[in-house]
N, C-alpha and C positions, 0 to 999 in steps of 0.2 A: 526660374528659367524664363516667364512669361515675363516679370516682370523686366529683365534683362533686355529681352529682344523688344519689349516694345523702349524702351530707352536707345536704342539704336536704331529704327525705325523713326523716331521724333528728332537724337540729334541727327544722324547720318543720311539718315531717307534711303537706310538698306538693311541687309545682315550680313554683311562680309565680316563683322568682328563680333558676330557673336557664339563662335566656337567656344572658348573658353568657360563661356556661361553657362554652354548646355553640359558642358563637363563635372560643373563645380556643382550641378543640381543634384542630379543622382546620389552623390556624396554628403551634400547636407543632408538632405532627406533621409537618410542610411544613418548618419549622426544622430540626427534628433529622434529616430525613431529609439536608437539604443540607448539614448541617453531616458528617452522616457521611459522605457522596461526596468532601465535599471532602478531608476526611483520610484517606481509601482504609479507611472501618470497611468498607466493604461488598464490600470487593475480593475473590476469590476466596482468596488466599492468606492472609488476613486469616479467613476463617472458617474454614480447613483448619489454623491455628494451636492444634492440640489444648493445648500447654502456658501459652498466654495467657491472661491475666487478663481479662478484660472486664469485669469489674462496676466498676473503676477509672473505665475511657472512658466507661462510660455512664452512671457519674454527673457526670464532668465534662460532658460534651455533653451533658445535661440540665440542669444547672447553667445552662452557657450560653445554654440557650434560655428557663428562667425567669427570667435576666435580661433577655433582648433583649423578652421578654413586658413584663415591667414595663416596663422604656422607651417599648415602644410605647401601653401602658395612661396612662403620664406624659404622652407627647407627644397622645394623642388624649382627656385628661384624663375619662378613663374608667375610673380607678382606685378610685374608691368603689364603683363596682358589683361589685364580688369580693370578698365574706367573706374573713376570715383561714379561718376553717374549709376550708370550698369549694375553697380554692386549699392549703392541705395536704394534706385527701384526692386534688383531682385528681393534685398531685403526687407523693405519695408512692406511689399508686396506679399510677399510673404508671410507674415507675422500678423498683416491682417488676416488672410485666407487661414490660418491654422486657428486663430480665435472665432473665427467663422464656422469653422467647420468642427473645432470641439464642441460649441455649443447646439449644433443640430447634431453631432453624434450623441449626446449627451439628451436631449430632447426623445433621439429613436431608441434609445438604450432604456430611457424611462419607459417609452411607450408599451416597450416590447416586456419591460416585467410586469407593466400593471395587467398585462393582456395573458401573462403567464407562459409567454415565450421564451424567456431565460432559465434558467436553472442550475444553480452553484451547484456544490457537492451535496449528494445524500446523506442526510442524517438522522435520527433516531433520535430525539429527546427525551433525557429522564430527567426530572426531578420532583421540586416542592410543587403543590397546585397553587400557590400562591406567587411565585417564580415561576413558571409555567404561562402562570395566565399575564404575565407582564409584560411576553415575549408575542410580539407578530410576525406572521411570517415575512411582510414587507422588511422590516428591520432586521433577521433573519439574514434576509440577501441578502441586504444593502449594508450591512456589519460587518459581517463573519462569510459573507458568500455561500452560505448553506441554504439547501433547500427539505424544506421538512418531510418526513416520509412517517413516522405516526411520532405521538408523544406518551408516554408512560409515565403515569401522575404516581411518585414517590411519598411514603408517608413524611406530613410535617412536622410531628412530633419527636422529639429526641428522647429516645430511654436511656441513654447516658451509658449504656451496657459497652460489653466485648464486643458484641455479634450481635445481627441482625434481628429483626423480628422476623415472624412467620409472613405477614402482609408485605415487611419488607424485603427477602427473601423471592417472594414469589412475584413483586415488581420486577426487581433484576433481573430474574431468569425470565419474565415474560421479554422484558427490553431485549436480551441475547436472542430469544428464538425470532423475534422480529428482526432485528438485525440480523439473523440468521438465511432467515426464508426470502427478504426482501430486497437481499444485498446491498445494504445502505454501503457507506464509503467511509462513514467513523459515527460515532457513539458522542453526544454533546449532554454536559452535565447544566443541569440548571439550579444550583441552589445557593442558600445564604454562604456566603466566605466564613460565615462568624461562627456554626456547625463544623467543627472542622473533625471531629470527629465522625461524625456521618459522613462525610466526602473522604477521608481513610478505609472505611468498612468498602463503599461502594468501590471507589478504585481499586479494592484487593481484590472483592468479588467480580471485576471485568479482566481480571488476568488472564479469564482463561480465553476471552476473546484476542484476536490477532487486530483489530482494528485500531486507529488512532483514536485518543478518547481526550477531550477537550474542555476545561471546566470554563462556562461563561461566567464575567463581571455577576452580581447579583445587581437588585436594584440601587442598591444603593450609592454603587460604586458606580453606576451606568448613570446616575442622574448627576453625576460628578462633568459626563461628556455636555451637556448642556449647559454649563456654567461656565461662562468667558474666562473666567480667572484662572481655571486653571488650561492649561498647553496639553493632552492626550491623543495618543495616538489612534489609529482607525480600531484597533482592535485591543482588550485587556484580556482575552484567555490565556488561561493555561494551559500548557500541551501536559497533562497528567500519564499519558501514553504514547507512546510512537508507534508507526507500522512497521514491523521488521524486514520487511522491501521495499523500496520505491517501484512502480509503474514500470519502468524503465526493466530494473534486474530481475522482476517478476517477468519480464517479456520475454528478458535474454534467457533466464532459466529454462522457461516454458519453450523455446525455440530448440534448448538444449537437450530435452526432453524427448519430443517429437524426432529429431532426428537420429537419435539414441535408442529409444524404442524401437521404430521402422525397421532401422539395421538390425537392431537383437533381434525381434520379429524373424525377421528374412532369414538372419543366418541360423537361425538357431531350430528352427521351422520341424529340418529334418531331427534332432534331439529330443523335441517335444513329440513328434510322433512316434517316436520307438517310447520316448518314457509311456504316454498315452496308452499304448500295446503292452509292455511290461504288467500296468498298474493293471490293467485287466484281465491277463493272463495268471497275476499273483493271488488277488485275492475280490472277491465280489463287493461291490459298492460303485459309487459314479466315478471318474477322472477325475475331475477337479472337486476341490475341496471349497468350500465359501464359507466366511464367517465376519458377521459384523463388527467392522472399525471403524473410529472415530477420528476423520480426517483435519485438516483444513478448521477450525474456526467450530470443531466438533462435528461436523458435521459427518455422518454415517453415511458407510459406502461398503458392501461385498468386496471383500477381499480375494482375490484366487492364489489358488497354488494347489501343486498335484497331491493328489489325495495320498499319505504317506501311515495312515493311522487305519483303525479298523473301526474307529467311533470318529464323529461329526459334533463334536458339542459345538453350541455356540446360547449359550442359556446364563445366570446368575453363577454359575462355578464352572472356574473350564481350572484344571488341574497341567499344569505346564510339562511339557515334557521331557524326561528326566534320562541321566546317561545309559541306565539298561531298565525300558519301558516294555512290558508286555504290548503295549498298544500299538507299537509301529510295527509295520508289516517287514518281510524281508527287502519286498525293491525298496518300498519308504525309508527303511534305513541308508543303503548307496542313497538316494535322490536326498535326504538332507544331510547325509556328508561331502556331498559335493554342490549343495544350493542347488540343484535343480528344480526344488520341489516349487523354489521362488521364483523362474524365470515366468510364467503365467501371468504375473504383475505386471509386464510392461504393456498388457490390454489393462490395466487398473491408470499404469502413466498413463498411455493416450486418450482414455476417456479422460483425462484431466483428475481424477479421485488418487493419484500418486507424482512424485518426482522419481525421479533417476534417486537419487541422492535427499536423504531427511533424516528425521530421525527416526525409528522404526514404527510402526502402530499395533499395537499393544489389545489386546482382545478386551472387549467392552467391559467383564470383571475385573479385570489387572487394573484399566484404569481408574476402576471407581476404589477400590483397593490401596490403590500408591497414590493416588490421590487425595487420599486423607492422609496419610503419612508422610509425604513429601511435600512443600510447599511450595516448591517452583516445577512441580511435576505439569500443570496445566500451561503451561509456557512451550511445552511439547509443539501445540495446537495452534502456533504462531506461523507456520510454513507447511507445508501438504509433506505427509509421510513420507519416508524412501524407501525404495528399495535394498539399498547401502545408505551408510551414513556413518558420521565422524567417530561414534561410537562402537559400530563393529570393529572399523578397522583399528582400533585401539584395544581389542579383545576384548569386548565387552556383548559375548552372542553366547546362544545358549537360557539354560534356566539362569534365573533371578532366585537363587533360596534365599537370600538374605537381601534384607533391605539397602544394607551396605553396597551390596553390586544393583538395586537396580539404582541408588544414587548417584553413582559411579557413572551410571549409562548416563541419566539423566541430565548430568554437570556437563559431559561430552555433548549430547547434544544440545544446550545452552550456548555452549563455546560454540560449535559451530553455527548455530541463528545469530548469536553476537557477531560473527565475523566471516559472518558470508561473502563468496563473491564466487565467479565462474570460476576461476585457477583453481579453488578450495574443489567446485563439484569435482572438475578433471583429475585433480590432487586424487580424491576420494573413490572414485571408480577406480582408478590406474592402482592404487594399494589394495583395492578389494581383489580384481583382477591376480596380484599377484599374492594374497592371500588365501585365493581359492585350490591355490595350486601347496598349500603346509596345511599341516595337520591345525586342525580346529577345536575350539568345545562346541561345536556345533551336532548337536545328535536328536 
């Protein structure tokens, strides 16, 4: 636009004709900015490219948007309002200023990592110490856009076995409870490609994590980026793992949640107080019941729900509850043939330790239990527990005596973390809703 108005200023010695130019600015700039997203010009690793050329890209992407300008100028036949002058200065003027200013962007972007004011994603490094040690955090960013949060040195020796060693083993599980505690954002592998057996064992063993998990280049294949000859891209990992939500549907879920809760809360208020009074009037013991689950990414959270039994296990054997139990109380029985004994939960959603809708959570010996027997049982641990979920309403509530049913459950919730979305939770409350109202196995 600058460059526009002063070219009519020098030929005309005014601005009466430079409407058109302050119009056509906004628009390029709106172009190029999109055109640069789409090709990753603005990506972090992309401005950390000290050896890059850039004055190439930006005059092709500037190129391209004085053409898509003309096009538009043809199609809304508005093309005689723009001087050849007018639109050389604004152009050229331009094209300087954006090589200009990519290169002090580029200058403050460096500044600001070497000062340790940037910061990619969080991640957890496991591997070789010998791959390990060949990785810095500078390169770290400026690669892969991670930012390191600890690293966990992998044995480098290969026993060529099934299964893990003992040392190796207790790497892994140290990696997850870090990843755990620390809330990284994915799990980044460091070792030889040529091990490919080791990189099998370790990605079976992160299934039970929910996080993205990433295998980097080794060295070998990384000193391939330094040699002219060959054409490589910013980045050579492998996504070995996905997240089962993006950011985005984790947000909508969680919004979904909260307003769900609230309302069950509110209305159901007067319900929970008479059950409250019943359960106390029936038999002695506390109201609520608590028992450790294994949420979210494993991680353990007190579960509630009204106290429906006469015993509290929550220890190395809990004995499921079966269709004529001595152990349930009289009210206990109504309150879990009608699910009330689970409306308590929706204080487990708001504190964020449940959803509306998941798959169910399973008492700490069940899981350790079906967990060696099932092999996609740990994949549960991919989405925060529900209260309902794909597999109730598919009749799959009640005991588990055979491995068959709680497979059955399992597969169902699988399907549903495969093919998540809102319609699915609404789907899934609105069937539970009108299943609470027919006969169940639920006792």
């Amino acid at each position: 636009m600058f460059g526009g108005g002063l070219y009519q200023i020098i030929a005309y010695g005014d601005l009466n004709h430079v409407e058109p130019v302050l119009g056509a600015g906004p628009v390029a700039a709106l172009l190029y900015v999109l055109l640069g997203h789409s090709t990753g010009f603005y990506d972090l690793r992309e401005a950390l490219a000290k050896k890059r050329r850039d004055v190439g890209r930006i005059f092709a992407q500037w190129s391209l948007v004085g053409l898509l300008l003309a096009l538009l100028a043809f199609l809304m036949k508005s093309g005689a309002s723009f001087s050849r002058g007018s639109v050389i200065c604004f152009g050229g003027l331009a094209l300087v200023l954006l090589v200009m200013c990519r290169r002090l962007a580029k200058r403050l972007v460096s500044a600001a990592v070497a000062e340790g004011q940037v910061q990619g994603r969080r991640a957890i490094l496991l591997g070789t110490r010998e791959e390990l040690a060949s990785l810095g955090a500078e390169e770290l960013l400026e690669q892969y856009g991670l930012s390191e949060v600890e690293r966990v040195t992998f044995s480098s020796q290969s026993n060529g076995g099934f299964a893990m060693t003992a040392d190796e083993s207790s790497s892994l599980e140290r990696a997850l409870a870090v990843a755990r505690e620390r809330g990284v954002d994915e799990i980044v592998l460091a070792f030889p490609w040529s091990d490919t057996r080791k990189i099998e064992l370790v990605r079976d063993g992160l299934r039970i994590s929910p996080l993205p998990v990433q295998l980097l280049p080794d060295r070998r294949i990384r000193s391939l980026a330094g040699n002219p000859s060959y054409r490589l891209q910013n980045s050579l990992s492998v996504e070995i793992q996905r997240g089962p939500l993006t950011r985005t549907e984790q947000v909508s879920k969680r919004i979904l949640d909260l307003i769900g809760a609230s309302l069950g809360l509110i209305l159901l208020a007067p319900l929970m107080l008479l059950s409250a009074l019943a359960i106390k009037l029936d038999s002695p013991g506390p109201v609520l019941f608590r028992q450790r689950r294994n949420g979210f990414n494993v991680k353990q959270f007190p579960i509630f729900k009204f106290r429906t039994m006469s015993v509290m296990e929550d220890g190395a054997t809990i004995v499921q509850a079966r269709r004529v139990d001595s152990r349930v109380t009289r009210v206990g029985r109504i309150l879990r043939r009608t699910s009330i004994d689970e409306v308590p939960q929706l204080v487990n959603v708001l504190r964020g330790e449940m959803s509306l809708v998941g798959p169910r959570p399973h008492a700490l010996a069940h899981d350790s239990h079906y967990g060696q027997l099932l092999s996609d049982y740990a994949f549960r641990h991919h989405v925060k527990p529900g209260i309902t979920g794909w597999a109730q309403v598919k009749g799959y509530r009640g005991e588990t005596a055979r491995v068959e049913q709680m497979k059955g459950r399992v597969d169902c919730d699988l399907w549903y973390i495969n093919n998540w979305s809102l319609g699915l939770d609404l789907k899934v409350l609105l069937l539970t809703c009108l299943e609470l109202v027919r006969r169940n196995n639920a006792y």
